[in-house]
C-alpha positions in Angstrom: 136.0 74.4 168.4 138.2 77.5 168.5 140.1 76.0 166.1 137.5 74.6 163.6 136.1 78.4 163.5 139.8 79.6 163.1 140.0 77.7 160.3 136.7 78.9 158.5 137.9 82.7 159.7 141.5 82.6 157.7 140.6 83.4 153.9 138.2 85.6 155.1 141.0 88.1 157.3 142.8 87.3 154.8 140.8 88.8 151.8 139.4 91.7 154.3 143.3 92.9 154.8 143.3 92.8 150.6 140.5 96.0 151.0 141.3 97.4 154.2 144.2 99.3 153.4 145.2 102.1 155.3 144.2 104.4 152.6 140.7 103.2 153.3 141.2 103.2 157.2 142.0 106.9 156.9 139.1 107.4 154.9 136.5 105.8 157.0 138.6 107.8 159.8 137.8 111.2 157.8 134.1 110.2 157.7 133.4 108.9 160.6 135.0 112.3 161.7 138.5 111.5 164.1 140.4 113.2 161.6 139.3 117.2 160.9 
């Protein structure tokens, strides 16, 4: 089952690690307010 969902999983990590950069990461940091 684990791996079924795995499977199904895969393209999308991989196209959410195409958009979350860590340009991006630092900007949601900045809004979300960890960095001043």
């Amino acid at each position: 089952m684990n791996l079924s969902i795995q499977d199904e999983l895969q393209p999308f990590a991989e196209e959410l690690q195409r958009y979350v950069t860590p340009v991006f990461l630092e900007e949601l940091a900045r809004e979300i307010g960890f960095i001043k």
